[in-house]
C-alpha positions in Angstrom: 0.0 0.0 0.0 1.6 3.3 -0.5 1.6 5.8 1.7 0.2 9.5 1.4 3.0 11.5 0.1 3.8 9.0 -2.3 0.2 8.5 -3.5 0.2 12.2 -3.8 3.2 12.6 -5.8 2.5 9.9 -8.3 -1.1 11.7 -8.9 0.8 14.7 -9.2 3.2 12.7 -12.3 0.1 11.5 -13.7 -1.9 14.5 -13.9 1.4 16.4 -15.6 2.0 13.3 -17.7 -1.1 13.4 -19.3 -1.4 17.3 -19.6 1.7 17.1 -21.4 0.5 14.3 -23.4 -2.6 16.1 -24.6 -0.7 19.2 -25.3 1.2 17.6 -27.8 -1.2 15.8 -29.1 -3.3 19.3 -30.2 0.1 20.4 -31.7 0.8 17.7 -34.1 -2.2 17.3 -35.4 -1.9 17.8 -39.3 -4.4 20.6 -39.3 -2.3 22.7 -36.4 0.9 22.0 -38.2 -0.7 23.5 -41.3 -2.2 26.8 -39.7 1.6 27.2 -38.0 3.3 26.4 -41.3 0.7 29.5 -42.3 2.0 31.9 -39.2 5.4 31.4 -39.6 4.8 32.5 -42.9 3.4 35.5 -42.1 5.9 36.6 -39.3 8.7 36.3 -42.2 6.4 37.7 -45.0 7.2 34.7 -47.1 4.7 34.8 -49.6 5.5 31.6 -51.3 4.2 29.5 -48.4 1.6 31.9 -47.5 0.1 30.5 -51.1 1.3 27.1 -51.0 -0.9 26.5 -47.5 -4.1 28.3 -48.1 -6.6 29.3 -50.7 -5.7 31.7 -53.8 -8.3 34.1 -52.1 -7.0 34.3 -48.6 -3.5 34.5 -49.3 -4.2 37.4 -51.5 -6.1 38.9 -48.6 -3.4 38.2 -46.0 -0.9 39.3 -48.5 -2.5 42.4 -49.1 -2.6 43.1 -45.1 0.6 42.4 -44.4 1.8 46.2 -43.6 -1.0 46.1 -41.0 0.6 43.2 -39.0 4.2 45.0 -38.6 2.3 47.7 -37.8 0.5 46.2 -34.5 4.5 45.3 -33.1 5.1 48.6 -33.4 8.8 47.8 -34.2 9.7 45.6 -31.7 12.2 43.4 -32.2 10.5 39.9 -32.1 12.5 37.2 -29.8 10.0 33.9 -29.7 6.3 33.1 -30.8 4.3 30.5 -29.4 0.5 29.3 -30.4 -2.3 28.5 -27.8 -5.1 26.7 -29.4 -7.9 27.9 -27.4 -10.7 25.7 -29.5 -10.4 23.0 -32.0 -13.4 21.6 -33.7 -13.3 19.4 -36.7 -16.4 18.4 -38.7 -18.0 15.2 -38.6 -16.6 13.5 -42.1 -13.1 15.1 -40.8 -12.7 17.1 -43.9 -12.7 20.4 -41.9 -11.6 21.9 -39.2 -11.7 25.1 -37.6 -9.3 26.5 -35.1 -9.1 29.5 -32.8 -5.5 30.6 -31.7 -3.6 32.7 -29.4 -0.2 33.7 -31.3 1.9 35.0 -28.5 5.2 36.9 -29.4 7.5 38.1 -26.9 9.2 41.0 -27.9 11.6 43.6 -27.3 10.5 47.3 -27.7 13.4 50.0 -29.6 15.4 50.4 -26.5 15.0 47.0 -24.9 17.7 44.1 -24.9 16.3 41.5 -22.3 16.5 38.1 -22.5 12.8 36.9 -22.7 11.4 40.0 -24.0 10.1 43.3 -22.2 6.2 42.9 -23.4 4.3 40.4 -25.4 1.7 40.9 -28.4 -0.9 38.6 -28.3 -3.3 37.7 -31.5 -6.1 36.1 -32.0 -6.5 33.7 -35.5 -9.6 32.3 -36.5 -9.1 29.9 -39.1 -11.1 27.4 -41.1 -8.8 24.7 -43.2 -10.4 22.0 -45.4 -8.7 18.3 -46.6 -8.0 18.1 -49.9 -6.4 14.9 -51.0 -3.9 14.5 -47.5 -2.9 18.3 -47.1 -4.7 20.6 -45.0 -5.5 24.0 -46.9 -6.3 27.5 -45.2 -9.9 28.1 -46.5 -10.3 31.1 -44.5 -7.8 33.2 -41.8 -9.2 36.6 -39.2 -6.7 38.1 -37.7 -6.6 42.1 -36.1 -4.7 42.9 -39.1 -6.8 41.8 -41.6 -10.0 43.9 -39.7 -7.3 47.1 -39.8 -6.8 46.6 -43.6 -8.2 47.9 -46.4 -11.6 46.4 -46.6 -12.3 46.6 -42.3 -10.4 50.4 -42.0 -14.3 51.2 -40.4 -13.6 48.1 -37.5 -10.7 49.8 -35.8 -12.9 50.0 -32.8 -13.9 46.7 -32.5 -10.0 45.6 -32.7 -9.2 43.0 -30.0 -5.4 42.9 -29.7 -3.5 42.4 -26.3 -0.5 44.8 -26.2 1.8 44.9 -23.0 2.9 48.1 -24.8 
């Protein structure tokens, strides 16, 4: 029989072991590589993937944004980005899925040299990718740079961006 402290700490292992499990699980999945493959992208303004990954329409519409999205770092110096998927839902014949995700970039403001980064910009992605054959596509992609862009100039307001600025 094991005692109390040791019952404790293997619940403790357990409940971290399969946390860890299931947060690796959501980031392998084919569809979440795809949408980072997408981000990536994006952050290096590499518009060659940008059209390999997603539909003709929304890569013109992200490509067309792009000066928004430097705009809202406000030219910090970007040191590491990291995704939270905050929902995942995939359609019953599995040919769809849509994601919401937290991109979180830690950054360094003009005048900053630290380590982990002085603030953090955090953006929310709503995307919808579909199957064809065995890739995952970007059907469609909102982010607070496409609302600033040319065709949402009027939605300003209704921005929802997380600065630390």
């Amino acid at each position: 029989m094991l005692k109390p402290k040791k019952l404790l700490c293997w619940t403790l292992f357990g409940f971290a072991a399969f946390q860890m499990f299931e947060y690796v699980k959501v980031q392998t999945h084919g569809d979440v590589v795809a949408y980072k493959r997408l981000a990536k992208a994006i952050m290096k303004n590499d518009g060659y993937i940008i059209k390999d990954v997603s539909a003709k329409e929304t890569a013109t519409k992200i490509l067309t944004t792009q000066s928004g999205r430097e705009e809202l770092f406000h030219g910090s110096d970007i040191l590491m980005t990291y995704y939270n998927v905050k929902s995942r839902k995939v359609s019953a014949d599995q040919q769809s899925v849509s994601l919401v995700v937290e991109q979180v970039s830690r950054v360094n403001p003009p005048g900053y040299d630290t380590l982990w980064g002085e603030n953090e910009v955090r953006l929310k992605h709503a995307v919808q990718l579909v199957k064809r054959d065995q890739d995952w596509i970007i059907q469609t992609f909102d982010d607070p740079a496409i609302d600033m862009g040319p065709t949402g100039a009027g939605r300003k307001s209704e921005l929802r961006l997380f600065l630390d600025l």
